[in-house]
LOMARBA-681361 format. One record per residue (C-alpha): x, y, z; residue in three letters; residue number from 0. Coordinates in Angstrom, 2 decimals, m for minus. Example, Ala and Ser with C-alpha at 12.3 -4.5 7.8 and 13.67 -1.06 7.14 Angstrom:
residues 2
<rec><px>12.30</px><py>m4.50</py><pz>7.80</pz><residu>ALA</residu><num>0</num></rec>
<rec><px>13.67</px><py>m1.06</py><pz>7.14</pz><residu>SER</residu><num>1</num></rec>
end
This chain:
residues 228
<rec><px>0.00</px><py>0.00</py><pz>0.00</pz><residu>UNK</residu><num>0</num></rec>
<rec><px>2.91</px><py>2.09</py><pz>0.56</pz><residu>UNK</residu><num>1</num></rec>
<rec><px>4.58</px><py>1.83</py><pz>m2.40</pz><residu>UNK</residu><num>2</num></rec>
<rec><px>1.58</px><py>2.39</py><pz>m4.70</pz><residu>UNK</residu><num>3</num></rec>
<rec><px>0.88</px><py>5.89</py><pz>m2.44</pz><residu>UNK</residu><num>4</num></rec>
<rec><px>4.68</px><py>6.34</py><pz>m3.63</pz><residu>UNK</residu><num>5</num></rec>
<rec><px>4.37</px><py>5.61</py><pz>m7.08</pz><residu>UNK</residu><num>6</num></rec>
<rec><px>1.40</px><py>7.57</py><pz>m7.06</pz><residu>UNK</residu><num>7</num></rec>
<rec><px>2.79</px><py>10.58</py><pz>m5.41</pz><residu>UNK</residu><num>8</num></rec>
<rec><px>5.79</px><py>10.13</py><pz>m7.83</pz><residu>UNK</residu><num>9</num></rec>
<rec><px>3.80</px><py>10.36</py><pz>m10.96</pz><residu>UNK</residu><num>10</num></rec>
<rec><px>1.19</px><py>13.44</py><pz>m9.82</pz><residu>UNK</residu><num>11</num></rec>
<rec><px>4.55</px><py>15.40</py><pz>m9.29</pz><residu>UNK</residu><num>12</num></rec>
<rec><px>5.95</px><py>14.36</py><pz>m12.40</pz><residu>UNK</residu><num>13</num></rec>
<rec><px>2.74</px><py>15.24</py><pz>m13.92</pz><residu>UNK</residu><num>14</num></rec>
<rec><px>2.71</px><py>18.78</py><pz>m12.44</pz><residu>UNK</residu><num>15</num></rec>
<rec><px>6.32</px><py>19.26</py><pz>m13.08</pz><residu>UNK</residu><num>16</num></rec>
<rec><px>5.86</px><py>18.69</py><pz>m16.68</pz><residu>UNK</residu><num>17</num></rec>
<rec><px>2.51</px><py>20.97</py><pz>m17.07</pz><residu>UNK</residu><num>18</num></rec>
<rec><px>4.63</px><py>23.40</py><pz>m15.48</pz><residu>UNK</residu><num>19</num></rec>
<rec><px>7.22</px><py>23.23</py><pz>m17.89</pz><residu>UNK</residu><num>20</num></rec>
<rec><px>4.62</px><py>23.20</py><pz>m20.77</pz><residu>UNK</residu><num>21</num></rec>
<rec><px>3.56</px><py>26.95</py><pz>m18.83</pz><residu>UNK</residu><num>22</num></rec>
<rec><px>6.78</px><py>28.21</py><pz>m19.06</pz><residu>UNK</residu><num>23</num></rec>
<rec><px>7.30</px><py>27.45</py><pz>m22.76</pz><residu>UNK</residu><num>24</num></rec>
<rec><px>3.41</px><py>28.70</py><pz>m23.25</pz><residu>UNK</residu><num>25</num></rec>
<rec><px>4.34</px><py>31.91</py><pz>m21.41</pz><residu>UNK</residu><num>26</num></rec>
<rec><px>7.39</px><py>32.80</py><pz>m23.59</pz><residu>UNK</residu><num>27</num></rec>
<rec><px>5.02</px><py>32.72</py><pz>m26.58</pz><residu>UNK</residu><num>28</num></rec>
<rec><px>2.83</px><py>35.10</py><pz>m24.73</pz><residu>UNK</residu><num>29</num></rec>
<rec><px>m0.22</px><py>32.97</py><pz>m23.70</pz><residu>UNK</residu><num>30</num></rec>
<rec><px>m1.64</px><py>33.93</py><pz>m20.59</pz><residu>UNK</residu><num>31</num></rec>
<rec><px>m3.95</px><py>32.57</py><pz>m17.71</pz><residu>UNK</residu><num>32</num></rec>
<rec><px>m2.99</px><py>28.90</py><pz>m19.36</pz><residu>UNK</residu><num>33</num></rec>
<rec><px>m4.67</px><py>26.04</py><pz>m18.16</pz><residu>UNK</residu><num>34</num></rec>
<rec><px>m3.68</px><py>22.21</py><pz>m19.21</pz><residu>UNK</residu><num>35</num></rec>
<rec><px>m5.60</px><py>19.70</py><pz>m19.88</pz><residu>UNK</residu><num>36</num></rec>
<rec><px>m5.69</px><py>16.23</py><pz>m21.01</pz><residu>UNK</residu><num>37</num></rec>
<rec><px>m6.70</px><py>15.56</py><pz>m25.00</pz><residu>UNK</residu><num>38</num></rec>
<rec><px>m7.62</px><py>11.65</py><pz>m26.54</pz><residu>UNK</residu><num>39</num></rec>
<rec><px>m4.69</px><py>11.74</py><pz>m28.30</pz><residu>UNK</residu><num>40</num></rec>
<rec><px>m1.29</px><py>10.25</py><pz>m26.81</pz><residu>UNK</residu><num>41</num></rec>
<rec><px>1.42</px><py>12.86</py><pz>m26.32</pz><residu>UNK</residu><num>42</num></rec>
<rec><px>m0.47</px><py>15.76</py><pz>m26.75</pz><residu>UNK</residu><num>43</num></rec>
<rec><px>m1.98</px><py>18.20</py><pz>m24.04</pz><residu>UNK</residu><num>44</num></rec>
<rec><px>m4.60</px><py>20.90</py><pz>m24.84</pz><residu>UNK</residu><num>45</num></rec>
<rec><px>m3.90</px><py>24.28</py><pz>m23.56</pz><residu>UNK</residu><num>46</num></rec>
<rec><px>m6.67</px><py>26.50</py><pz>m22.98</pz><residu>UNK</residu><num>47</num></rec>
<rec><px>m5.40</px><py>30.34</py><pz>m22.71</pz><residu>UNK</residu><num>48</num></rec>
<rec><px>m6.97</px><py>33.92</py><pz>m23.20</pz><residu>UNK</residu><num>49</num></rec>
<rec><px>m5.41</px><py>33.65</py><pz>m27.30</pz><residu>UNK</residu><num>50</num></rec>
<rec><px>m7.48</px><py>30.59</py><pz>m27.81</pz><residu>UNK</residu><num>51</num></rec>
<rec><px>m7.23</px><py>26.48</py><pz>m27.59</pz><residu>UNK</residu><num>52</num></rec>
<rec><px>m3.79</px><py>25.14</py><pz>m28.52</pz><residu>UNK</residu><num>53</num></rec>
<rec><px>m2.62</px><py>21.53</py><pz>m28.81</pz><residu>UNK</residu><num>54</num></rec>
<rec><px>0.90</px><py>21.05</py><pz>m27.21</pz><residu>UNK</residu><num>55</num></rec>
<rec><px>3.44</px><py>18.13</py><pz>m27.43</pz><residu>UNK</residu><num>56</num></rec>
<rec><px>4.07</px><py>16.80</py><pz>m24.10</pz><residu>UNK</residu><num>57</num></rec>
<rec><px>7.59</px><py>17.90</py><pz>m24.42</pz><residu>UNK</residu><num>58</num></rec>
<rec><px>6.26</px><py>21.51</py><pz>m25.32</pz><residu>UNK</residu><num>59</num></rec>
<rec><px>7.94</px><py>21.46</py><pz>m28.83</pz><residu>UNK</residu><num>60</num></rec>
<rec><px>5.43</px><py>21.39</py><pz>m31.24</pz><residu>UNK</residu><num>61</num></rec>
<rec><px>2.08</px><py>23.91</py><pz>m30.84</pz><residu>UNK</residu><num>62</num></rec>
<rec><px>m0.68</px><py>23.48</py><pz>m32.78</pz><residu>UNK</residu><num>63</num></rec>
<rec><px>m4.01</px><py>25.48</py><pz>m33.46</pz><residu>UNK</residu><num>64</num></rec>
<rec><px>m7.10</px><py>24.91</py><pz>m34.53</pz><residu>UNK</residu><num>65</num></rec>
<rec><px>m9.65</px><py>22.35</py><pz>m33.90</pz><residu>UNK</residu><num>66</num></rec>
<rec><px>m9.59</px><py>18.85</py><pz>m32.97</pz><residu>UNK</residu><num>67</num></rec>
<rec><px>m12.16</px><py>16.82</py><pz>m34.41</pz><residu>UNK</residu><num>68</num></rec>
<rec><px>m13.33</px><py>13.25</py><pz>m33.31</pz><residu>UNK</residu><num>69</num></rec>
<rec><px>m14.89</px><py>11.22</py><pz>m35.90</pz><residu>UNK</residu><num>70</num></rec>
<rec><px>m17.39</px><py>8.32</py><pz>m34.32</pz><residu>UNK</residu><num>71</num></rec>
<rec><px>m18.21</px><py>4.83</py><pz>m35.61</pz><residu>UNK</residu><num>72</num></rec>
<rec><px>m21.29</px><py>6.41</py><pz>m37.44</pz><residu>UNK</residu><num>73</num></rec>
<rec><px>m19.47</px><py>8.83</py><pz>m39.68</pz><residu>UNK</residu><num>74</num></rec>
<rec><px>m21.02</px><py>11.94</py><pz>m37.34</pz><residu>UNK</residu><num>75</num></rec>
<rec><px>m17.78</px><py>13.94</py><pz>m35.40</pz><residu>UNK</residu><num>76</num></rec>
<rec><px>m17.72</px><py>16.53</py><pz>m32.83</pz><residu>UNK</residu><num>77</num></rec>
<rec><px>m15.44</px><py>19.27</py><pz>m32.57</pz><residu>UNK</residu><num>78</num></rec>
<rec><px>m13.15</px><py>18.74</py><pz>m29.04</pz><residu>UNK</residu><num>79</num></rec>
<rec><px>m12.29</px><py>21.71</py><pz>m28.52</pz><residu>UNK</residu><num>80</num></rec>
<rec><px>m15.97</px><py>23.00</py><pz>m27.92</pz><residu>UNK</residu><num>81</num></rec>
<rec><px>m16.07</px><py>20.29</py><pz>m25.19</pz><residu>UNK</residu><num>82</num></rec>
<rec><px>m13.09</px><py>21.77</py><pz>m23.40</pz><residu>UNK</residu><num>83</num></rec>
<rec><px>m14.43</px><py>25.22</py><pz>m23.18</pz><residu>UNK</residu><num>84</num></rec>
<rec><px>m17.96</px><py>23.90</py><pz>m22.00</pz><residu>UNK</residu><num>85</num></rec>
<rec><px>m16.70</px><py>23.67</py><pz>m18.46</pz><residu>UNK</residu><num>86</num></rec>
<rec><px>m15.19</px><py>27.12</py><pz>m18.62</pz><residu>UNK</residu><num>87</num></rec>
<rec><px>m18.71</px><py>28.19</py><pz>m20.37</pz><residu>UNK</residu><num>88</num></rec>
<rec><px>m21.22</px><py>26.83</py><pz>m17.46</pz><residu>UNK</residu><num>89</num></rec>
<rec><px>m18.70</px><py>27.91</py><pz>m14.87</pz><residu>UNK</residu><num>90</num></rec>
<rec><px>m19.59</px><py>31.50</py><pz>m15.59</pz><residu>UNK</residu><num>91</num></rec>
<rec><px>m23.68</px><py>30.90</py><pz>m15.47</pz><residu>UNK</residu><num>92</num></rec>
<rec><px>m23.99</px><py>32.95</py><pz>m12.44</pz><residu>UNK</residu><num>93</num></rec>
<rec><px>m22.34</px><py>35.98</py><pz>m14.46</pz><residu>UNK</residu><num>94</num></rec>
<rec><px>m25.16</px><py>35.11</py><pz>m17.06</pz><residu>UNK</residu><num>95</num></rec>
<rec><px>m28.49</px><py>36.68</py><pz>m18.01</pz><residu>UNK</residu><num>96</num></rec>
<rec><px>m31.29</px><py>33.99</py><pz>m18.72</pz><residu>UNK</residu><num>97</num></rec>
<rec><px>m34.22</px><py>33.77</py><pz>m19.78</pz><residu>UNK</residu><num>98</num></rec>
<rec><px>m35.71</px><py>30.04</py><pz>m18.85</pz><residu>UNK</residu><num>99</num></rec>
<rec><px>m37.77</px><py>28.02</py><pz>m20.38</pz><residu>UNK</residu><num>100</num></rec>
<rec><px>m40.90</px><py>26.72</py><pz>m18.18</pz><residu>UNK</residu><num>101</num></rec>
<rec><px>m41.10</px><py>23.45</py><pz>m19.83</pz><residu>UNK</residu><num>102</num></rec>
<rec><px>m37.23</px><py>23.29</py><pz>m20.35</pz><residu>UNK</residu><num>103</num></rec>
<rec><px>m35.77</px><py>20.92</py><pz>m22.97</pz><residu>UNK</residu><num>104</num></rec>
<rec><px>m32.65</px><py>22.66</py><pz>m24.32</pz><residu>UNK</residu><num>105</num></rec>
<rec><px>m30.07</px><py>25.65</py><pz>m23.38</pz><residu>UNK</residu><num>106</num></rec>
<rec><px>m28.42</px><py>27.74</py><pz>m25.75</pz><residu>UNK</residu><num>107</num></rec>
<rec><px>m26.16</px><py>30.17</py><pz>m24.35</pz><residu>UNK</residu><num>108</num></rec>
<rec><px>m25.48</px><py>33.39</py><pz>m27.06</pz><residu>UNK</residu><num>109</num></rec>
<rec><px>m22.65</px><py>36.04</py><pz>m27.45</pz><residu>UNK</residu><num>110</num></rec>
<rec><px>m24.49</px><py>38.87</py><pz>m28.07</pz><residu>UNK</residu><num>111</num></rec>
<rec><px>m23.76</px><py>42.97</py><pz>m28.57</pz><residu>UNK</residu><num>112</num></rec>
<rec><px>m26.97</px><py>45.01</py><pz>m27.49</pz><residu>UNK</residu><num>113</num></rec>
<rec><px>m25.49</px><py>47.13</py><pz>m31.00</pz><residu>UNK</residu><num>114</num></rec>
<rec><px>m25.95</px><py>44.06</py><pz>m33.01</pz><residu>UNK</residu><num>115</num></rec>
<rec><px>m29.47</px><py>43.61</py><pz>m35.49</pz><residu>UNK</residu><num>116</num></rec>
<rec><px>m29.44</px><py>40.01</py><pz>m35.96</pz><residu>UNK</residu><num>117</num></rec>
<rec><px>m29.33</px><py>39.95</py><pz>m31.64</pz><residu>UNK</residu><num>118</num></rec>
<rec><px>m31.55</px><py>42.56</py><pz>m31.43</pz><residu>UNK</residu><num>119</num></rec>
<rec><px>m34.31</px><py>40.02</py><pz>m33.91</pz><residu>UNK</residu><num>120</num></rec>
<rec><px>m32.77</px><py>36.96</py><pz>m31.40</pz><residu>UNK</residu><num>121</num></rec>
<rec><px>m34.55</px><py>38.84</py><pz>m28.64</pz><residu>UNK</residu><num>122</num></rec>
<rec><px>m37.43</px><py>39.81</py><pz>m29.76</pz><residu>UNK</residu><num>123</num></rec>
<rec><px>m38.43</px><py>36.65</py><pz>m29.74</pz><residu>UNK</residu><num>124</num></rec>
<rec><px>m37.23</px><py>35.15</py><pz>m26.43</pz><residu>UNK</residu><num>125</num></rec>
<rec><px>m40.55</px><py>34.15</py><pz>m25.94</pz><residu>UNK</residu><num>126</num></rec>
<rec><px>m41.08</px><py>32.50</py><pz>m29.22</pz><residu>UNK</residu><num>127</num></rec>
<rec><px>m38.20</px><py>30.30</py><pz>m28.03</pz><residu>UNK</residu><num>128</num></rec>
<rec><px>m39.01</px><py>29.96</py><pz>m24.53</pz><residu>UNK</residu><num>129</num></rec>
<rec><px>m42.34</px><py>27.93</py><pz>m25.58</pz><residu>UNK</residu><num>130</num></rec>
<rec><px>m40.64</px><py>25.44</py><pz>m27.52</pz><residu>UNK</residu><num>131</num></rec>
<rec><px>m38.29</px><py>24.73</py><pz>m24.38</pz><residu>UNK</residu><num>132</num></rec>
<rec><px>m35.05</px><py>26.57</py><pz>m25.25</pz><residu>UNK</residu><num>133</num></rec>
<rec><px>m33.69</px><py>28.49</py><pz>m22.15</pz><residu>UNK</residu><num>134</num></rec>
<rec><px>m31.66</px><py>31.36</py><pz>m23.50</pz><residu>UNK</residu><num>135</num></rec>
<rec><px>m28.65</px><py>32.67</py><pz>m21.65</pz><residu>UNK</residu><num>136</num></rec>
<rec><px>m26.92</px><py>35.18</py><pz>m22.86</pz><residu>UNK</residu><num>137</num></rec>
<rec><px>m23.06</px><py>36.40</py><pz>m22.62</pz><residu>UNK</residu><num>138</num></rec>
<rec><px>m20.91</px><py>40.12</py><pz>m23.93</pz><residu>UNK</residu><num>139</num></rec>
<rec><px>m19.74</px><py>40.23</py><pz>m27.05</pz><residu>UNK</residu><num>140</num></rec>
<rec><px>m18.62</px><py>43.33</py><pz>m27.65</pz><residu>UNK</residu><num>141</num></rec>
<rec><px>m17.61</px><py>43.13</py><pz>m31.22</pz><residu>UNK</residu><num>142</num></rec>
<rec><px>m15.86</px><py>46.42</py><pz>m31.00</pz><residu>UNK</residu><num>143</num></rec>
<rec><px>m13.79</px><py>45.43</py><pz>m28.53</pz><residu>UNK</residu><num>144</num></rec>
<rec><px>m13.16</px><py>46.20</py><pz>m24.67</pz><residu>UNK</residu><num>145</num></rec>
<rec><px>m12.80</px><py>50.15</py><pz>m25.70</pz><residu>UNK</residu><num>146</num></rec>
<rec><px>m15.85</px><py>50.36</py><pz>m27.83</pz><residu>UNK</residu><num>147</num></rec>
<rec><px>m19.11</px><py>52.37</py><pz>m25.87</pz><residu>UNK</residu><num>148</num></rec>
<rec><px>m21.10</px><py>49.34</py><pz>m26.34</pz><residu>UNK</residu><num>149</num></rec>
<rec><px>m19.12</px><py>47.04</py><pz>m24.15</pz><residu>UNK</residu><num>150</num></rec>
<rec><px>m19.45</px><py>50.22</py><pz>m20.99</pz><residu>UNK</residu><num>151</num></rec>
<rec><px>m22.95</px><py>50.02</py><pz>m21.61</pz><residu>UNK</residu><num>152</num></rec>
<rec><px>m22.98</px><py>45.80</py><pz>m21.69</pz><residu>UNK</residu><num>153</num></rec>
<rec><px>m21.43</px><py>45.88</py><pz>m18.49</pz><residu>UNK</residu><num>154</num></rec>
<rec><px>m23.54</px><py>48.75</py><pz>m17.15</pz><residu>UNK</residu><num>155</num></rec>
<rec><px>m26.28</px><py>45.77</py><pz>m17.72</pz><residu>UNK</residu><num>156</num></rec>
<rec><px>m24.41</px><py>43.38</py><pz>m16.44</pz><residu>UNK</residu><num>157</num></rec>
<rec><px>m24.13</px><py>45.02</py><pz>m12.68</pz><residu>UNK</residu><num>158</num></rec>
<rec><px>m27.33</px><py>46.29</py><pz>m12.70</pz><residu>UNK</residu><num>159</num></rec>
<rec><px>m29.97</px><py>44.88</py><pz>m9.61</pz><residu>UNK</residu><num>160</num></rec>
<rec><px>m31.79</px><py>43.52</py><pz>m11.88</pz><residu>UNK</residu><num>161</num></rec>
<rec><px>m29.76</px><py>42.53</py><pz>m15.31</pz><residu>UNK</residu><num>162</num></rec>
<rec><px>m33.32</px><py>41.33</py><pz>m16.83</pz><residu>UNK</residu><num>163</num></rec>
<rec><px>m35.00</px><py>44.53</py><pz>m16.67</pz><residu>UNK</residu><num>164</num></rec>
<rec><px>m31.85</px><py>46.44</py><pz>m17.71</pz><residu>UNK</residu><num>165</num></rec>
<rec><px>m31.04</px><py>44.24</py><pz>m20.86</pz><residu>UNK</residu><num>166</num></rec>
<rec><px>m34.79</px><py>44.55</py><pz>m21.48</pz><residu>UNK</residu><num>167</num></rec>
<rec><px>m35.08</px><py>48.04</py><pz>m21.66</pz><residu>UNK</residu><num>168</num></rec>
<rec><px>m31.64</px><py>48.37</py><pz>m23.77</pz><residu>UNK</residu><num>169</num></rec>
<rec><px>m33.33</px><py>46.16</py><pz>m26.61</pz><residu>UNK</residu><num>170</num></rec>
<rec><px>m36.49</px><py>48.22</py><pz>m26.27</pz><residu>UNK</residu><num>171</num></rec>
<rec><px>m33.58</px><py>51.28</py><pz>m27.61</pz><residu>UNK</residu><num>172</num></rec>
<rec><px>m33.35</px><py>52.57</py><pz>m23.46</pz><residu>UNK</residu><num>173</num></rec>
<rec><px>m29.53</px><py>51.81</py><pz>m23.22</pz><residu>UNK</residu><num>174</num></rec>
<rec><px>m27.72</px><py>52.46</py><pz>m20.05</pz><residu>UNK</residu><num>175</num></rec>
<rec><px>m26.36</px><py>55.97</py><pz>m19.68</pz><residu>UNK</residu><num>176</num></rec>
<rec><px>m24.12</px><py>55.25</py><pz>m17.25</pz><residu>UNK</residu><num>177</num></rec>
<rec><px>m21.04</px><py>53.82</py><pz>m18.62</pz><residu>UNK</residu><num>178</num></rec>
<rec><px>m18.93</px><py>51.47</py><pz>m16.54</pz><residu>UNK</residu><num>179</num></rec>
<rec><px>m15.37</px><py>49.79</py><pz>m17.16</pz><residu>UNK</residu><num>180</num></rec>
<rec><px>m16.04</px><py>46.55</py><pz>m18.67</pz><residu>UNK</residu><num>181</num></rec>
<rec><px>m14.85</px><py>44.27</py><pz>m16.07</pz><residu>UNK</residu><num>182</num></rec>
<rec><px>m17.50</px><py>41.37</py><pz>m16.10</pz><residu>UNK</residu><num>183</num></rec>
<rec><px>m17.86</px><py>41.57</py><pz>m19.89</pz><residu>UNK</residu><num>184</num></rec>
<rec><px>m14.13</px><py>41.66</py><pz>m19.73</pz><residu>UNK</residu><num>185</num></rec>
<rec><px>m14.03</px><py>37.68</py><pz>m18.90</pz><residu>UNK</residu><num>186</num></rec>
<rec><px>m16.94</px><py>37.31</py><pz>m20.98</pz><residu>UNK</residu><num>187</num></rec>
<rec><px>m15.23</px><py>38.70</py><pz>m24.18</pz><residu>UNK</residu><num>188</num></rec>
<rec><px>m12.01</px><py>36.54</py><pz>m23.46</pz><residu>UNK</residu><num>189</num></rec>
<rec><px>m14.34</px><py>33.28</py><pz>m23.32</pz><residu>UNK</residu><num>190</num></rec>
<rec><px>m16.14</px><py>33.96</py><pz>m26.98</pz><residu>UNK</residu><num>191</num></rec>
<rec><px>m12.40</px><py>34.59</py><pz>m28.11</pz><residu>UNK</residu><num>192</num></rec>
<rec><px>m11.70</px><py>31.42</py><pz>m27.13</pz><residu>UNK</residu><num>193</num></rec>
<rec><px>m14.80</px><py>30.03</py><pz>m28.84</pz><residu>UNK</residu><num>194</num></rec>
<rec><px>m13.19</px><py>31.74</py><pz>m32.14</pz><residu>UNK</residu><num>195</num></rec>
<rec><px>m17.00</px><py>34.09</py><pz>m32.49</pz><residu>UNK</residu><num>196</num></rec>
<rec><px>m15.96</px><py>36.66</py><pz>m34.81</pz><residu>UNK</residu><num>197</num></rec>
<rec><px>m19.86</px><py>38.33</py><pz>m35.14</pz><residu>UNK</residu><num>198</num></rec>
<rec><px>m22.78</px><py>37.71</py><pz>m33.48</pz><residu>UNK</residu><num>199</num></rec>
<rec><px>m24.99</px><py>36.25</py><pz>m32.38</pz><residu>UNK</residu><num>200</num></rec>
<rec><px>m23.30</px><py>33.16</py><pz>m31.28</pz><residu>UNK</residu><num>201</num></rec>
<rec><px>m24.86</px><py>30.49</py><pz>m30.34</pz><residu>UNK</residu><num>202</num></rec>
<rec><px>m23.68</px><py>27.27</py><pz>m28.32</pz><residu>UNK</residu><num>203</num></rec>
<rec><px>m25.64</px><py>24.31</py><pz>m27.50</pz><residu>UNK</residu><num>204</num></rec>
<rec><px>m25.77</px><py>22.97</py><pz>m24.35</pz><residu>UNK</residu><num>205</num></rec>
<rec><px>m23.33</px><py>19.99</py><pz>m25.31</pz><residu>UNK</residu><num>206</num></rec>
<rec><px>m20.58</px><py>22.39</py><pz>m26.16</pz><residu>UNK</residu><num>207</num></rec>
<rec><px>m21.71</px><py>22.98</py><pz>m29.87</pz><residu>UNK</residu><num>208</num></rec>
<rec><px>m21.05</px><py>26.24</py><pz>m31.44</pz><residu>UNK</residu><num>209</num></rec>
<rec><px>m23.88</px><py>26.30</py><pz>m33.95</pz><residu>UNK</residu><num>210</num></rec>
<rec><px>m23.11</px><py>29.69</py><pz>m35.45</pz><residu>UNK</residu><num>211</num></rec>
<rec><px>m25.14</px><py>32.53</py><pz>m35.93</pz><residu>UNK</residu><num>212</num></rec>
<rec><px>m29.09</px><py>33.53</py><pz>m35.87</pz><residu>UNK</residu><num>213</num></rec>
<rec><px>m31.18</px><py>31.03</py><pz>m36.01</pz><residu>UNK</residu><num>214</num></rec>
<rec><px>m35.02</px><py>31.41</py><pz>m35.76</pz><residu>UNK</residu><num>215</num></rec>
<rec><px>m37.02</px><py>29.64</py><pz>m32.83</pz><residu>UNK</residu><num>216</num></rec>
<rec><px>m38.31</px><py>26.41</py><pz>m34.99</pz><residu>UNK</residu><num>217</num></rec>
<rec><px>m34.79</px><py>26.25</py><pz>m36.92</pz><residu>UNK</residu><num>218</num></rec>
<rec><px>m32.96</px><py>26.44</py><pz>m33.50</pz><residu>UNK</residu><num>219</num></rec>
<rec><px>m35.13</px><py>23.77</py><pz>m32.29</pz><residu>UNK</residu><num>220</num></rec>
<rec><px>m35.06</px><py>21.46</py><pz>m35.15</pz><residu>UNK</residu><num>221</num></rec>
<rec><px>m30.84</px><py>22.19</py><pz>m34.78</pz><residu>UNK</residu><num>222</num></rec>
<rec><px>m30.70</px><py>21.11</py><pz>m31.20</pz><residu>UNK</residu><num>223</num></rec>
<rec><px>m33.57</px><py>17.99</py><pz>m32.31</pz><residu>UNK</residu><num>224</num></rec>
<rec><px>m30.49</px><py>16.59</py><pz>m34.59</pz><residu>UNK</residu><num>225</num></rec>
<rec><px>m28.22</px><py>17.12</py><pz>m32.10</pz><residu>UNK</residu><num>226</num></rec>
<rec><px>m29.75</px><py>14.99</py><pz>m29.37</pz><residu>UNK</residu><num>227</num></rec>
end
């Protein structure tokens, strides 16, 4: 019993010694908050950091980027790297603003911008949604970036009491006139650039599946049908 605590001791620190050195090497590239974690294939670590998901040789050699797709027994694959960043995605629910389904079936969570049209026809019909048992949750995008107005006002809706009523009245053309440092939308923005979105609305699936842009409520639903 003693020499398998050993052995097992002996490997977790060889396991953390190496992820450290993977870090280091990750770091002089300048990747930041990095976080390692296992992949399917032998050799080869994922690395999930604020530039994105990169695949890493044990030995911290070779980086790759991109996505890693699985290909099952019935011809149907799913893209791996939208499985590692569901974790990271329903960690920040409590930083989310949703609108839930009474009869709930499905979640999508969306990357919006309260400047964006295709968003702005999104939420107009939460409700149409809603019925058909999709909870919504939504996350900042701001596709200007951190400096543009819209992501002071996003996170002027994101603090508010009651971030409901305040995204509410922003889509009904009330936007916040206080502006406020985007500091919640901040780690929001960082996770949809680790998704890759590049517009929005973006729309992930509850399984990790990044289904792309606007869908409406009986094409969403036939969508997350097929996935299931």
């Amino acid at each position: 019993m003693k020499k398998l605590a050993l052995a097992l001791a002996v490997s977790i620190a060889a396991t953390s010694a190496l992820a450290g050195e993977l870090e280091n090497k990750l770091t002089n590239l300048g990747m930041t908050n990095i976080d390692i974690q296992a992949t399917p294939l032998a050799g080869i670590k994922a690395a999930i950091t604020d530039q994105g998901v990169f695949y890493v040789s044990e030995n911290g050699d070779y980086v790759l980027q991109g996505d890693l797709i699985k290909i099952k027994p019935n011809g149907d694959f799913e893209n791996l790297k939208e499985k590692l960043l569901l974790g990271k995605l329903n960690a920040m629910e409590k930083d989310m603003i949703v609108y839930p389904a009474k009869q709930q079936k499905y979640v999508v969570t969306v990357f919006m911008d309260i400047t964006c049209h295709y968003c702005h026809l999104l939420f107009q019909q939460i409700k149409e949604y809603n019925d058909l048992g999709i909870t919504v949750r939504f996350l900042a995008f701001p596709r200007g970036g951190l400096s543009a107005k819209s992501a002071q006002q996003m996170e002027a809706i994101w603090v508010a009491k009651d971030r409901n009523e305040a995204l509410n009245k922003a889509e009904n053309g009330e936007l916040p006139k206080n502006l406020v440092k985007a500091n919640v939308v901040a780690k929001q923005y960082a996770l949809g650039l680790q998704y890759g979105v590049q517009g929005t609305p973006t729309i992930v699936t509850d399984t990790g599946t990044v289904l792309g842009g606007y869908l409406k409520p009986k094409e969403l639903l036939k969508a997350l049908d097929s996935e299931h």
